[in-house]
C-alpha positions in Angstrom: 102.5 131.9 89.4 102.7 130.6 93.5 104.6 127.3 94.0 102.5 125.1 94.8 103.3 121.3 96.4 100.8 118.8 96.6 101.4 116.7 99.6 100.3 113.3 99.3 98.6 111.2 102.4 98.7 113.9 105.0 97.1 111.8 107.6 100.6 110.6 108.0 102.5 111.6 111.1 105.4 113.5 108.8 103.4 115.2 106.7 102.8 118.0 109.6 106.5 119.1 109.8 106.5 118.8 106.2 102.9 121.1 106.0 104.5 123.5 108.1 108.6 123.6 106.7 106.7 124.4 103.0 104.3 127.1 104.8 106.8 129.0 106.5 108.9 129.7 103.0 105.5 130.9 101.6 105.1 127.6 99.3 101.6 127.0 98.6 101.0 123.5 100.2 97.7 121.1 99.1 97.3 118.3 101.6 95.4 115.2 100.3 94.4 112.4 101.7 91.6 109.5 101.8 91.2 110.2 105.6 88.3 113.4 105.9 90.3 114.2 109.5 93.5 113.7 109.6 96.7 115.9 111.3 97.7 117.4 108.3 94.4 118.6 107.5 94.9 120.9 111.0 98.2 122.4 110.1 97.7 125.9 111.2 97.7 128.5 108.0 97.1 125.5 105.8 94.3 126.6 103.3 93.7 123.9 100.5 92.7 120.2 101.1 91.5 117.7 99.1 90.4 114.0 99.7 91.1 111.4 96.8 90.0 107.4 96.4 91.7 104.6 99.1 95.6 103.9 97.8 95.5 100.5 99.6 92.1 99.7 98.0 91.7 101.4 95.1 95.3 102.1 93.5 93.8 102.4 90.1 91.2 104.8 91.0 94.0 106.8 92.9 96.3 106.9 90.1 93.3 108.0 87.5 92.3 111.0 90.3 95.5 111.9 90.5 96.6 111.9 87.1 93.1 114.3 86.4 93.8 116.5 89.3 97.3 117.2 87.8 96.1 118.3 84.6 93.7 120.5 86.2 95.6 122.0 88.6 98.6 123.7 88.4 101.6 121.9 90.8 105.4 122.7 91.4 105.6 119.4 93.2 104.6 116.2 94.2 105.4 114.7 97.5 103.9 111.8 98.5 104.5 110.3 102.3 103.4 106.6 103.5 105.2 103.7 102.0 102.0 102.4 99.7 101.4 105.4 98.2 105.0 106.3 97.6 105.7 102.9 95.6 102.9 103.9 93.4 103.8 106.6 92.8 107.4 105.3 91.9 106.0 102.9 89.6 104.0 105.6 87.8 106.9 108.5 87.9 107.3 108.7 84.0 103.2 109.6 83.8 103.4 111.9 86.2 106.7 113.8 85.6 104.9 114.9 82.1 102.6 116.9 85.0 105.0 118.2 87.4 108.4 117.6 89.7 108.5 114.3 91.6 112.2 114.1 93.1 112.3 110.2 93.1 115.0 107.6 91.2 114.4 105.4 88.6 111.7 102.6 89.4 114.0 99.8 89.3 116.7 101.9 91.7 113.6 103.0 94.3 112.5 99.1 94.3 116.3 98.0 95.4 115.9 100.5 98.4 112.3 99.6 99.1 112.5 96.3 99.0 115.1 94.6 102.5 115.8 91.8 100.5 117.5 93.8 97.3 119.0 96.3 100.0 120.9 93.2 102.1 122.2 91.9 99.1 123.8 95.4 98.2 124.6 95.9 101.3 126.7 93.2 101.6 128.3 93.6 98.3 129.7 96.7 99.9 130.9 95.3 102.9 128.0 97.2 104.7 127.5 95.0 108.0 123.7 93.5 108.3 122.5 91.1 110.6 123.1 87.6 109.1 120.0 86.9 106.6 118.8 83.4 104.6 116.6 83.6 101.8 114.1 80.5 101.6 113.0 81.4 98.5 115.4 81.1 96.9 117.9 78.0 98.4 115.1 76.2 100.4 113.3 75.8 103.6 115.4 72.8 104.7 119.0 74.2 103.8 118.2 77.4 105.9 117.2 75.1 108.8 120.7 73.4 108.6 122.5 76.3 108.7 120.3 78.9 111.4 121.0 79.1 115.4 117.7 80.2 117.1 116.4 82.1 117.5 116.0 84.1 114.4 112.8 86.0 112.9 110.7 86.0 109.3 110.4 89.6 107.8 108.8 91.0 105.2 110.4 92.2 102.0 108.5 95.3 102.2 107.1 96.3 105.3 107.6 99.4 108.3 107.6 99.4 111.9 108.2 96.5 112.8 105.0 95.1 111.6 104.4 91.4 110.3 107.7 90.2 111.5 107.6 86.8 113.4 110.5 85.3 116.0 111.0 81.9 115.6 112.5 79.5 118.7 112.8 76.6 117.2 113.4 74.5 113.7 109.5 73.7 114.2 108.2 76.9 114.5 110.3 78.0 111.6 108.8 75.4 109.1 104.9 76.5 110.2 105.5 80.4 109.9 106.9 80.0 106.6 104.0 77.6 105.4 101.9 80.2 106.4 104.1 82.7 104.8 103.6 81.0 101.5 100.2 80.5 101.5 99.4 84.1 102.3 101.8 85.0 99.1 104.4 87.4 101.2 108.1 87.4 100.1 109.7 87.5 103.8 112.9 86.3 104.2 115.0 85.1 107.7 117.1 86.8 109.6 119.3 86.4 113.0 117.7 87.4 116.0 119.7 91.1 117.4 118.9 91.3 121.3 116.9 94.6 121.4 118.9 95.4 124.0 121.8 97.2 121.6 121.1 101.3 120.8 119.0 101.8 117.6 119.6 104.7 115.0 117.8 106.4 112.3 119.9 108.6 109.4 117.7 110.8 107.8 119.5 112.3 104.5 118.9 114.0 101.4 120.3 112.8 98.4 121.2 115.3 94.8 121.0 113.3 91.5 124.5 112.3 91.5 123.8 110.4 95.0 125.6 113.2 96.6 124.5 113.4 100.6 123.1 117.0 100.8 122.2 116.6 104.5 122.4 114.0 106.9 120.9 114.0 110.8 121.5 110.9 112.8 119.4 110.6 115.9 118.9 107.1 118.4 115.5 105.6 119.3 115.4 106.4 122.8 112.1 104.5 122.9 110.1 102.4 120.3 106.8 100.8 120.4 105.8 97.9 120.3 108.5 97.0 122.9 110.1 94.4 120.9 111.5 96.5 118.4 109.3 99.0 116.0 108.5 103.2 115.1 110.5 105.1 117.8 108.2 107.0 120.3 111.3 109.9 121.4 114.5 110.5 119.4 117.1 112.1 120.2 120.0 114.0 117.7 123.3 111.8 117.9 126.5 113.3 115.9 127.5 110.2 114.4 129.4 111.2 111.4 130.6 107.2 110.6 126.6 106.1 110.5 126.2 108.9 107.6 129.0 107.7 105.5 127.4 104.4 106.0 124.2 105.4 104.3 126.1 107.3 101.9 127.9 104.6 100.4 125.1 102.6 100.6 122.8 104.7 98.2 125.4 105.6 96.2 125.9 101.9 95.5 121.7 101.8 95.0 122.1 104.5 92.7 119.1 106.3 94.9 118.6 110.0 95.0 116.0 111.8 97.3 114.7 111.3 100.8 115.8 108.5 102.8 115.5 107.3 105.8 118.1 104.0 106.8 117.6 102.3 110.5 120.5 100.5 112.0 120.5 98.5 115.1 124.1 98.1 117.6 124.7 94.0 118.2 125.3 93.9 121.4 126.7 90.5 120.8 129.8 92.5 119.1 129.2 95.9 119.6 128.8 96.0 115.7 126.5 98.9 114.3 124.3 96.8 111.7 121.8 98.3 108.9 118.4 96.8 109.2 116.4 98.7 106.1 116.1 101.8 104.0 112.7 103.5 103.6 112.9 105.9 100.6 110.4 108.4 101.9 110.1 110.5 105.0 110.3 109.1 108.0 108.1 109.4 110.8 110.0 111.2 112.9 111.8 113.2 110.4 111.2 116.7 111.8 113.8 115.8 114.6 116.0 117.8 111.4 113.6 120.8 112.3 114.9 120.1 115.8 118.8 120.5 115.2 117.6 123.4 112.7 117.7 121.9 109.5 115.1 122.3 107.4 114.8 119.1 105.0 111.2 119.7 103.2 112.3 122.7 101.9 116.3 121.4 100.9 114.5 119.2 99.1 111.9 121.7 97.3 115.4 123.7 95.9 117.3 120.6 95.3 114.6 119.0 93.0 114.1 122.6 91.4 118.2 122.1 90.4 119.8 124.4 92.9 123.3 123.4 94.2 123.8 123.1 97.9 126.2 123.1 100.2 126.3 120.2 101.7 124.9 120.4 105.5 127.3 118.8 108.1 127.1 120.4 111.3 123.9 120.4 113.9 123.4 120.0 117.9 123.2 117.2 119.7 120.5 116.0 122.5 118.0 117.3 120.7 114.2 115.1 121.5 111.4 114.6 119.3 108.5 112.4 120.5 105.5 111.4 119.2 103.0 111.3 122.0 100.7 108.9 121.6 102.9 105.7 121.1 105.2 107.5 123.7 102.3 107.0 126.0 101.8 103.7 124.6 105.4 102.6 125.4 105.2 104.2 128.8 101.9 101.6 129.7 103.5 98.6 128.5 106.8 99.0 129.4 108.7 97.5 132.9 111.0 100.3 132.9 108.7 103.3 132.7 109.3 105.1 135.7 113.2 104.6 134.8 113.1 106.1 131.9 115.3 109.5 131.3 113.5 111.4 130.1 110.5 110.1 131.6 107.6 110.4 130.4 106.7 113.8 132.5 109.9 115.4 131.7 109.0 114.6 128.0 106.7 117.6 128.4 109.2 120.2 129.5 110.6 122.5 126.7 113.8 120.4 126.1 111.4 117.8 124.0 109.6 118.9 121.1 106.3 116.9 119.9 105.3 116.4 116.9 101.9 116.8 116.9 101.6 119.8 119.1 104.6 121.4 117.6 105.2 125.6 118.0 102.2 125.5 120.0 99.8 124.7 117.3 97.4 121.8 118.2 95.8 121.3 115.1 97.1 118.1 114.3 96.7 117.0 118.1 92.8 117.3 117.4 93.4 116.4 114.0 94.8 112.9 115.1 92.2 112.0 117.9 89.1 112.9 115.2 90.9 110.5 112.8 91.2 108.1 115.9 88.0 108.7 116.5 86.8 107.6 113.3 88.8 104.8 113.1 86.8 103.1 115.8 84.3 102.4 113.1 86.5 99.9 111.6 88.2 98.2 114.1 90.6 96.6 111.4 92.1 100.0 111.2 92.6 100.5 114.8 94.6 97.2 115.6 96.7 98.0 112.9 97.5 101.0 114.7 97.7 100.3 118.1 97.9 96.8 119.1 101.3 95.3 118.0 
C-alpha cells in the first residue's frame, strides 16, 4: 500500500515546502484545510484535497471529521501545521495514534513548549538566558510594578508573530492593559522591553524520541513584519553552532521530541543572545532547510517511521528565503527600505528563494491571492492578517 500523509491546515504558508518535500520522495500527500483556496491546495503534482469544519470555531466538529476520515481512509501520517490546530491535535494524540503516526510528545510535555510562560520557567532552570519576565498572575499586579523599569511589554502565553503583545511606558499604562487583560480571560505575562534593534534568529530542528537533535538549521530575520518585532519577511542561513546547543538543551530539559522551531533575540544592551519562545510545529519559514539542502519534512517522515539517522550538522551559509507578500509589506512601511541589502529588487534575483513561487511553480502564488481574495468577505480575517 502507498504512504500516504495527511497534511493538516494547508492554507498555511509551510505547508507548500512541506506539500512538495513529501511529493518529490513519491509520498502520497492529502492536503486539508477549512479554506476552499488556499496555497497548498496549488502545489503542483498534488492530487488529493479535502476541506474539513473551522478548527478555531468548531474544534469539536473538527476532531469528530477527523477522527471519521481516519477510519475511512487509510494514512501513514498525520501532520498538522498552524498553532490551533496543532494543540488539538496534541490534546487528542492518544485517539488518534489508534488511527495512524502522529510524531508529537506527550500532552503535558508539548504544553510546556507551547505555552512562553512554562518554557521561561524551564528555561531559566537551565541557565538558558531569556529576557527578564514577571508573572502577575501569580505574585500580583502591584509587586511587578515595584520591581519593572519601563518600558516593558504584556504577552500572551500562547500566541505567534508577534501578535497581541502590548508595550507599556509607564506604571499607568501597565495597570489598564492588564485590567483589560483579565477581563478578556488571556494568561499574558510581562516582560522587559529588548530594543529591536539587536539580530534575531530562528533554529529550526528535528528532535528523535530520546530528545536527540536530528537536524538543526539556524538562519537570522533579515526583515520581519510588523516592524516592531513579528514573522520574518527574508531569512537568511547563519552557522551558529552555540544557538543549536541552546535549543538542544532546552528540549531535552522539556522532554519534547519532534519539530520545533525556538526564536531568540541579541540584547543589544549586552550583546547577550536571549530565547524568546518555542513553537512546536513548523515554522513559517521553515523551507529555508530546503535552501541549505536539508530536507526536514521527509527526516521527519523516516524518523517517526523508527529509522535512525545520522545526525545532520553541516549546511551553507547566506542562503535567503522570503516570503513575498509581508516582504512587500515591510518594504512600504519601513524608513529604511531603499537601504535594505538585499533590497527588495535584488530579493528577486536567483540568490533568494520565495516561498510561494518556489522551483518555478506558482500554484501557491495564485493559490494565496484567491484565498486573499476571499478573505475580503470577512474583513475580520484580513486585519488579522495584514494590519499589525
Amino acid at each position: 500500500m502507498a504512504k500516504t500523509v495527511l497534511v493538516i491546515e494547508a492554507h498555511a504558508r509551510a505547508a507548500i515546502a512541506i506539500i512538495k518535500s513529501f511529493l518529490r520522495h513519491g509520498i502520497n500527500v492529502v492536503a486539508a484545510s477549512d479554506h476552499y483556496c488556499c496555497v497548498g491546495f496549488f502545489v503542483h503534482g498534488l492530487r488529493n484535497r479535502v476541506i474539513y469544519p473551522s478548527v478555531e470555531n468548531s474544534p469539536g466538529k473538527f476532531i469528530d471529521w477527523l477522527m471519521n476520515y481516519l477510519c475511512t481512509h487509510p494514512t501513514s501520517m498525520l501532520l498538522p501545521l498552524g498553532d490551533v490546530c496543532v494543540e488539538l491535535i496534541a490534546r487528542y494524540q492518544h485517539e488518534i495514534r489508534k488511527h495512524t503516526l502522529l510524531f508529537m510528545p506527550d500532552y503535558r510535555y508539548f504544553m510546556t513548549a507551547y505555552d512562553k510562560i512554562q518554557t521561561n520557567k524551564v528555561a531559566e532552570a537551565v541557565g538558558i538566558p531569556i529576557p527578564r519576565c514577571w508573572y502577575p498572575d501569580e505574585v500580583g499586579l502591584d509587586i511587578v510594578l515595584r520591581s519593572v523599569s519601563f518600558p516593558v511589554v504584556v504577552k500572551p502565553a500562547i500566541g505567534v508573530g508577534g501578535r497581541g503583545i502590548i508595550r507599556a511606558d509607564s506604571p499607568c499604562e501597565l495597570e489598564k492593559i492588564w485590567v483589560r487583560t483579565l477581563k478578556s480571560n488571556t494568561r499574558m505575562f510581562v516582560q522587559e522591553f529588548v530594543p529591536i534593534t539587536g539580530r534575531q534568529y530562528v533554529v529550526d530542528t528535528l528532535t528523535d524520541t530520546d530528545s536527540r537533535t536530528v537536524a538543526a538549521v539556524a538562519s537570522e530575520k533579515v526583515r520581519f513584519y510588523p516592524l516592531n518585532g513579528g514573522a520574518s519577511t527574508l531569512s537568511r542561513s547563519v552557522r551558529m553552532p552555540e544557538l543549536c546547543e541552546i535549543v538542544t538543551n532546552l528540549l531535552r530539559s522539556i522532554r519534547y521530541h519532534g519539530i520545533g522551531n525556538t526564536d531568540f533575540i541579541e540584547d543589544p544592551r549586552d550583546g547577550v543572545v536571549k530565547l524568546l519562545e518555542v513553537n512546536p510545529r513548523f515554522g513559517e519559514m521553515h523551507s529555508i532547510c530546503n535552501a541549505v539542502g536539508i530536507d526536514m519534512p521527509y527526516l521527519l517522515f523516516r524518523v517517526a517511521a523508527r529509522e535512525v539517522l545520522p545526525v545532520v550538522q553541516d549546511y551553507p551559509e547566506g542562503k535567503y528565503i522570503r516570503f513575498l507578500p509581508t516582504d512587500m509589506m515591510w518594504f512600504l512601511k519601513s524608513a529604511g527600505r531603499f537601504r535594505a541589502v538585499p533590497g527588495l529588487l535584488e530579493s528577486f534575483s536567483s540568490k533568494v528563494i520565495d516561498t510561494l513561487f518556489e522551483d518555478s511553480d506558482y500554484g501557491p502564488l495564485i493559490g494565496y491571492a484567491m484565498e486573499n481574495i476571499a478573505f475580503l468577505a470577512d474583513p475580520k480575517k484580513f486585519c488579522y492578517r495584514f494590519m499589525r
